[in-house]
SERO-4910 file (N, C-alpha, C, O; in steps of 0.05 Angstrom, whole numbers):
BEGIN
 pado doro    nc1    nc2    nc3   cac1   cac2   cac3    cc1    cc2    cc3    oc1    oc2    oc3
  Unk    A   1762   1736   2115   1770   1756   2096   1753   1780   2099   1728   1778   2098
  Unk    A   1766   1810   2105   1745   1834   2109   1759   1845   2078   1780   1842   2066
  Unk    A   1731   1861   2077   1725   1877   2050   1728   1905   2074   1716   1906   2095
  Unk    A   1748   1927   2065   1745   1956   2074   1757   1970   2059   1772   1961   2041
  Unk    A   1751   1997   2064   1768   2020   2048   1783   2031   2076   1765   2041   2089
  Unk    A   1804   2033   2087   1818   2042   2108   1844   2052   2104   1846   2058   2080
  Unk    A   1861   2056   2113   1884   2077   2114   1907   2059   2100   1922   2064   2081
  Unk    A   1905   2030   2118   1920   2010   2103   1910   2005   2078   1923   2018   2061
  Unk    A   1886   1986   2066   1878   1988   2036   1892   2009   2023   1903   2002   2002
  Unk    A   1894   2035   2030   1897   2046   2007   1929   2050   1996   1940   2052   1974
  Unk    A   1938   2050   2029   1969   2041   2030   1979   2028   2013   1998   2038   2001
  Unk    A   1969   1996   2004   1971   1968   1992   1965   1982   1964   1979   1981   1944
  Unk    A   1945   1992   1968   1933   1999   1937   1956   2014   1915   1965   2008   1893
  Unk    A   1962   2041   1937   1987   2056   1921   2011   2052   1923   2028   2067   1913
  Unk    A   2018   2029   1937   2041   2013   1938   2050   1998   1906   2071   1995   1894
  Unk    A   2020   1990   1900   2029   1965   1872   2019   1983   1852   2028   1981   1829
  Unk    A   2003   2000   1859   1993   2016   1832   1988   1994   1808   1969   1977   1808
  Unk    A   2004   1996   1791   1987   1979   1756   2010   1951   1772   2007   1928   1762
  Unk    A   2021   1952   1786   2049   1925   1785   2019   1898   1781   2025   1874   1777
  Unk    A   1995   1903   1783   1974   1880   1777   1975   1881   1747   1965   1861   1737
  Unk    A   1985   1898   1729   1980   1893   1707   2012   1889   1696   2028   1907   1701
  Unk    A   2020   1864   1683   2046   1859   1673   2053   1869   1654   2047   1856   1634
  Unk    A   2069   1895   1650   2073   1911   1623   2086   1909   1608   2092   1927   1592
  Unk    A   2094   1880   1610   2118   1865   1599   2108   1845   1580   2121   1840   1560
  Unk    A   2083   1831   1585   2067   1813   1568   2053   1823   1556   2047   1811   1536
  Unk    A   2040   1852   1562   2016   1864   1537   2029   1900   1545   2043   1907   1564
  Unk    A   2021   1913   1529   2018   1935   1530   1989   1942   1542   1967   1935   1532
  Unk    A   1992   1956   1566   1961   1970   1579   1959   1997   1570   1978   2013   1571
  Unk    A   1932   2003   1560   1924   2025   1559   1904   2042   1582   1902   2066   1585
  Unk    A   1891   2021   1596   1871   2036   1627   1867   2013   1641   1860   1993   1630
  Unk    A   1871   2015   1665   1869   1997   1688   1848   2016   1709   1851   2040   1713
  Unk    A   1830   2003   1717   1807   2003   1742   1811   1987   1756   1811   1963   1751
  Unk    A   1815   2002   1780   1816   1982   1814   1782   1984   1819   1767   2003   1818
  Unk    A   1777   1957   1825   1742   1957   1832   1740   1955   1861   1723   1964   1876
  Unk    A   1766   1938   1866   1762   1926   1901   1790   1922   1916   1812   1921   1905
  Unk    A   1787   1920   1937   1819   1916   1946   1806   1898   1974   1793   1911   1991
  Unk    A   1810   1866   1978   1803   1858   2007   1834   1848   2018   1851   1833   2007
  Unk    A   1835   1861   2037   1864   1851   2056   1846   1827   2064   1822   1823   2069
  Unk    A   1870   1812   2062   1862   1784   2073   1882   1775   2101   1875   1756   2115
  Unk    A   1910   1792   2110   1919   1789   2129   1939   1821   2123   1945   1836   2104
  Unk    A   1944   1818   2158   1955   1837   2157   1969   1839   2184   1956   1838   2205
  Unk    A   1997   1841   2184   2014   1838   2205   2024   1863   2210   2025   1878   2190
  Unk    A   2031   1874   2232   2048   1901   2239   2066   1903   2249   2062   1881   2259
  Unk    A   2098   1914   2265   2110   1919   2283   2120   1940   2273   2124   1945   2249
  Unk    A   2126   1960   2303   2135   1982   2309   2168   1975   2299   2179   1953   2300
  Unk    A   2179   2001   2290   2209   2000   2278   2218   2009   2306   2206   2025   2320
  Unk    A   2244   1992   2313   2253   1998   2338   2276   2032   2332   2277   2047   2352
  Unk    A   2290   2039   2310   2301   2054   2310   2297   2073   2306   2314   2089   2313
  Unk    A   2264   2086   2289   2257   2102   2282   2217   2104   2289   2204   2087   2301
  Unk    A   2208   2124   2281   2183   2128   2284   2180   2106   2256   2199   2099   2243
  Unk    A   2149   2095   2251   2147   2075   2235   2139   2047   2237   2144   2038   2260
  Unk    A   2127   2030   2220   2129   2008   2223   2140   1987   2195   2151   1993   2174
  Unk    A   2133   1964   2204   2135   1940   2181   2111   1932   2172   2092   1938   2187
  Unk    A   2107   1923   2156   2083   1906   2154   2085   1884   2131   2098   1884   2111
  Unk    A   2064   1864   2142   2065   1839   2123   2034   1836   2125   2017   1835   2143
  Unk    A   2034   1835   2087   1999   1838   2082   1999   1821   2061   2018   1817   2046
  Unk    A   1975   1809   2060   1965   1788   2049   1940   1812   2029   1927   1828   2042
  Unk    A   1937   1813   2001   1910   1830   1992   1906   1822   1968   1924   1818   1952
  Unk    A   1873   1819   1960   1868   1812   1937   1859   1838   1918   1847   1854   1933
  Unk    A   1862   1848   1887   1862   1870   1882   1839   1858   1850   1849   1845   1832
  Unk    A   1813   1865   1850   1795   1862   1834   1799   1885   1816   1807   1906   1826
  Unk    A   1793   1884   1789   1795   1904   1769   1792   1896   1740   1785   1873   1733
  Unk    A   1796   1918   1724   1792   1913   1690   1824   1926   1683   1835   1943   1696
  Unk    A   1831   1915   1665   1853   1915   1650   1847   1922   1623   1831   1904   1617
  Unk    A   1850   1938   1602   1844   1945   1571   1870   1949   1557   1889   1964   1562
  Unk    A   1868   1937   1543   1890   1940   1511   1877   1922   1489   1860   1905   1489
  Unk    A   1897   1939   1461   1881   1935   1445   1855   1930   1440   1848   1911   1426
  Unk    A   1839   1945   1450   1806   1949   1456   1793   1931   1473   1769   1931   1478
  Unk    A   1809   1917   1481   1796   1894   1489   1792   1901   1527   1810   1914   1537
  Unk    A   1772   1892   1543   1771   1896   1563   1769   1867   1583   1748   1855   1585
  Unk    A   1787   1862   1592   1799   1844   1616   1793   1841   1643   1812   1847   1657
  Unk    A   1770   1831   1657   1772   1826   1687   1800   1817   1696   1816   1810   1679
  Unk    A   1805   1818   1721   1827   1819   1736   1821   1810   1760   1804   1822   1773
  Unk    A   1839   1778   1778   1830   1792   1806   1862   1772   1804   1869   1751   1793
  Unk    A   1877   1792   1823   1898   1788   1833   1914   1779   1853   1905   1796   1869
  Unk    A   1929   1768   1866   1935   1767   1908   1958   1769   1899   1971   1756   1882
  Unk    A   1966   1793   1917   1993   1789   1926   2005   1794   1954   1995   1813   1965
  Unk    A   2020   1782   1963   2034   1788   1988   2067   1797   1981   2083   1785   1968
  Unk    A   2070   1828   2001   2086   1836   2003   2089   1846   2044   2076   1848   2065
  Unk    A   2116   1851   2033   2130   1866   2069   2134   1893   2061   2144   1894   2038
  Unk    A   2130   1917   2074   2131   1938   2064   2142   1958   2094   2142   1950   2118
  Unk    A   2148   1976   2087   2163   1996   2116   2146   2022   2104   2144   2027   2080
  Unk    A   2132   2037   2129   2124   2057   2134   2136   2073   2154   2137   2070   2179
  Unk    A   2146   2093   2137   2152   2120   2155   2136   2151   2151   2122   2155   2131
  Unk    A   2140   2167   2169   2138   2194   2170   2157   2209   2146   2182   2207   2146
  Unk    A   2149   2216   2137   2169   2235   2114   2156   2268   2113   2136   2275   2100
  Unk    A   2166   2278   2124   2151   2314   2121   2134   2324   2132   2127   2347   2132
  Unk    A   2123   2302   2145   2097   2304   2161   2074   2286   2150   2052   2282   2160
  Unk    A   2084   2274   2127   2067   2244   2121   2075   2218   2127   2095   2212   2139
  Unk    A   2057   2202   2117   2066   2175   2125   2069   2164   2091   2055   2167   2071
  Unk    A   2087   2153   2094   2097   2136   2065   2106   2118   2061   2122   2114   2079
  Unk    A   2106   2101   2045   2119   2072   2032   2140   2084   2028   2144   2101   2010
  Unk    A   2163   2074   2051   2195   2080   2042   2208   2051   2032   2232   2052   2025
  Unk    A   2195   2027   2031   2201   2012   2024   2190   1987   2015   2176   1978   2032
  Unk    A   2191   1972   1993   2163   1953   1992   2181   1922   1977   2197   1924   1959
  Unk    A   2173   1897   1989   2184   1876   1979   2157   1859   1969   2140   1850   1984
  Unk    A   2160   1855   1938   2135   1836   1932   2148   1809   1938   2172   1801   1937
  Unk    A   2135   1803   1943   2134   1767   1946   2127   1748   1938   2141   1728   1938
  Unk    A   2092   1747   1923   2088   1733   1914   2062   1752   1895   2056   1774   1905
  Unk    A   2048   1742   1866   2040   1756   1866   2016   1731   1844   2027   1719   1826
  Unk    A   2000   1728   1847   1980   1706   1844   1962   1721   1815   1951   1743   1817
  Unk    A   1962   1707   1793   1944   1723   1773   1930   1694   1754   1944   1682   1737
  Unk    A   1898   1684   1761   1895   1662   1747   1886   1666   1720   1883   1647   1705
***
C-alpha cells in the first residue's frame, strides 16, 4: 500500500469529493480529507480517442461534522473511471463506483 500526493490521488480525490460522506443518512455540515492511499491502480490507453481507463482501489481518511459533533472517517472505495483531454485539460469524463467500504 503507497501513501502519495500525485496527479492520480488527486484525480480519485475530486472524483468522489463528499460521495465519502452519505447525505442521505445525516446531514453534513464540513468534511476534511486528511489522507488519500491508492492501494491499486490499473490503466489502459482508450483505443478511439486520446485518454485512458482506470481501475483504482483508494482509501480516503478524514473528519465528517454535523450537528456539532465531529466524526473520524476512513473510507475504501473502488471505482473505474475514463480520463480525457477536454480544452486542453485532463478530466473525469466518466466515473463508476463500485464498491464503497465505510466501518
Amino acid at each position: 500500500m503507497s501513501r502519495f500526493a500525485s496527479p492520480l490521488a488527486l484525480l480519485l480525490l475530486a472524483a468522489v469529493g463528499a460521495r465519502g460522506v452519505r447525505a442521505d443518512a445525516i446531514v453534513v455540515t464540513r468534511a476534511r480529507v486528511r489522507s488519500v492511499e491508492v492501494e491499486e491502480a490499473a490503466t489502459h490507453e482508450l483505443e478511439e480517442s486520446d485518454g485512458f481507463d482506470a481501475r483504482c482501489v483508494w482509501t480516503v481518511a478524514g473528519s465528517v461534522g454535523h450537528w456539532g459533533c465531529i466524526h473520524q472517517r476512513r473510507n475504501r472505495y473502488t471505482a473505474e473511471f475514463t480520463v480525457r483531454p477536454v480544452d486542453g485539460t485532463w478530466k473525469i469524463t466518466d466515473l463508476e463506483l463500485l464498491d464503497e467500504e465505510r466501518p
